[in-house]
Each structure stands twice: as structure tokens, then as C-alpha cells.
N, C-alpha and C positions, 0 to 999 in steps of 0.2 A: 169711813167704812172699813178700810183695812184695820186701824186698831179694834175695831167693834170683832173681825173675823179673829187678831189673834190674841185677844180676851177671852175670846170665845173657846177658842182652838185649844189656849192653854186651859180653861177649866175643864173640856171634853179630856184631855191629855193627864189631867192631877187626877180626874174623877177615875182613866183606865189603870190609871198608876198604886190607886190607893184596892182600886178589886183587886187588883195585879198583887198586892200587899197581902192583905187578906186571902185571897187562894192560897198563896204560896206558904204561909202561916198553918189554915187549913190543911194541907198536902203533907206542912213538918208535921204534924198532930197525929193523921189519919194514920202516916208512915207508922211513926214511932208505936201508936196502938195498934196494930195490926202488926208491926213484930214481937211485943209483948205478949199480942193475944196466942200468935203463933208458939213462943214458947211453952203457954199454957194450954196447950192445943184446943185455941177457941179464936180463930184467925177471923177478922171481920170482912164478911161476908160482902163481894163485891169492890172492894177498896181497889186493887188494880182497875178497875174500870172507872170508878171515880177519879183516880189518882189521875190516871191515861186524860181523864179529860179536863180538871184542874190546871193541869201541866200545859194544856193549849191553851188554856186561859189567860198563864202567868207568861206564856212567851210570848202569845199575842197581844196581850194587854201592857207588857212591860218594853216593851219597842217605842212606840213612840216618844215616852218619857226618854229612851235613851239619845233620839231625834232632838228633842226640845233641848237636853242639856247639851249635845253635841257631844255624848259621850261613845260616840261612834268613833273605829278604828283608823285611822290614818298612816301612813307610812311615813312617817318624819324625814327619814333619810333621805326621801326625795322629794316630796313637799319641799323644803327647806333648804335645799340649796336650787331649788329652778327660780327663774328670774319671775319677778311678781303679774306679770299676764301671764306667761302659764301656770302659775297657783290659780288665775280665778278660771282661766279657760279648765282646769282640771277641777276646782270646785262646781262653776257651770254642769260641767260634764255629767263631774260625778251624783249631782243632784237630777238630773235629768233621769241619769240610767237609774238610781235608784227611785227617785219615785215609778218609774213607767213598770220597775220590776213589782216594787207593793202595790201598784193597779193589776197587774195579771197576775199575782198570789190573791189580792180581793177576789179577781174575776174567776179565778179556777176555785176559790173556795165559796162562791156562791153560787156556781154551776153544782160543785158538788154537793154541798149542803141540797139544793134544790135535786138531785138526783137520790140523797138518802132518805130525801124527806117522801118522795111521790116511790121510792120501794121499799119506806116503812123501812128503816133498817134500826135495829136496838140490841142495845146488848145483850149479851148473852146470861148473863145472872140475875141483874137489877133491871132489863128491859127499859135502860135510859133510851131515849131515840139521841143519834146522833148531829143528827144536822143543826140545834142549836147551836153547839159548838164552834159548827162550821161557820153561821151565820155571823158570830161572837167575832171570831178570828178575821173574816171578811170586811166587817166595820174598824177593826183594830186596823188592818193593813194599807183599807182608806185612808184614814187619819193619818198612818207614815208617810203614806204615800203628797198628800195635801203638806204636813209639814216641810217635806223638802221643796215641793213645788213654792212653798211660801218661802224659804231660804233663797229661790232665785232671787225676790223681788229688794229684798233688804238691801240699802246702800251697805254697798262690803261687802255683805253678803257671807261675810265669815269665811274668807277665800282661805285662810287660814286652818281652818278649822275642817 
């Protein structure tokens, strides 16, 4: 059952990793004609509000990939010289606190999403509604938040890491 969840986990994780790819691709494209156009004074119309919301895409979408690899920040200098039970009681830890934080970044970005959605809130140019986004970002910060909770359970558990 466990490997079935993180088969699973890891395709939901490649699948937010490769939008995550493509937006941010999208965003260099959009940018680069939109200062072109600007030179030529024919600026494309609405692009800061797509960019604004591309850009929550790519950092919601690009987290968990950075979970999976473990290419999350560590403080080496003291990881590495503490004796090996507090490396895991600190990995423990620090796997707790961070997921419990990506559950109330989901939970505040679905409160909010569900609060722009019921006052109708859109942009101002392109009349995008905003709370997709919010919803986007909400399902992204579950998933970091499940990949560490899944970290606790691994023998090792990556105390290292």
C-alpha cells in the first residue's frame, strides 16, 4: 500500500514539476515580448496579470519537486557535527513543522480562494477570476505538506538530509 502511495505521490509530484516547467518557460516568453512590444510601443495587454499569476504556479508547483529531491536548505554546520539522535530528532522535527506549515498555507489558500471566488473578484484588465490560482497553489502545498509527512515514515528517514 505504501509503495502504491509513493508511485503515486511521485507521478502527482513529476506531473506538478513539468506545469511548473512549462509556466515558467511561458512567463520567459510572455516577459521577453512584452518588453519588445514595449519598445515598440505596442506592450501586451494584460501580461503583468498573467505573469502575477503564472508566477504562483511555478512556486507552487515547483516545491514539492524540491521535497522529493531533498533539495531543501539545511544548515550543514550543525546538522553535521550533532551526535546522530539529534540529526533525526531534528529531521523528525523538522519534517513535522514543515509539513503542518504546508497544511495551513493549503488551508489559508483555500479559505481564500473560496472567499474570492463567492466576491467574484478578477482582474482588472483581462477579467481573469482569481481563486483558480488560489485553488492551484492549495493542492501544490498539500502535496509538500504529504511528502514530508511521508519522510517521517521511511526507515532513515533521510535524518541526514
Amino acid at each position: 500500500m505504501m509503495m502504491l502511495m509513493n508511485r503515486m505521490l511521485k507521478k502527482i509530484v513529476k506531473w506538478l514539476e513539468f506545469v511548473a516547467g512549462i509556466a515558467l518557460l511561458f512567463v520567459t516568453l510572455l516577459s521577453g515580448s512584452d518588453i519588445v512590444g514595449r519598445i515598440f510601443k505596442a506592450p501586451i495587454q494584460g501580461a503583468y496579470e498573467i505573469i502575477s499569476f503564472t508566477g504562483g504556479i511555478v512556486l507552487g508547483f515547483a516545491i514539492p519537486d524540491s521535497i522529493l529531491a531533498r533539495a531543501h536548505v539545511t544548515v550543514d554546520l550543525i546538522v553535521d557535527r550533532a551526535p546522530a539522535g539529534m540529526r533525526s530528532a531534528l529531521h523528525v522535527f523538522t519534517r513535522i513543522l514543515g509539513g503542518m506549515l504546508f497544511v495551513l498555507m493549503g488551508y489559508a489558500s483555500v479559505k481564500m480562494a473560496a472567499r474570492l471566488h463567492a466576491a467574484g473578484e478578477y482582474t482588472p484588465v483581462l477579467e481573469l477570476p482569481f481563486y483558480p490560482v488560489a485553488y492551484a497553489m492549495a493542492g501544490a502545498f498539500f502535496v509538500s505538506a504529504i511528502l514530508l509527512f511521508v519522510e517521517l515514515t521511511k526507515k532513515g528517514g533521510g535524518a541526514n538530509a
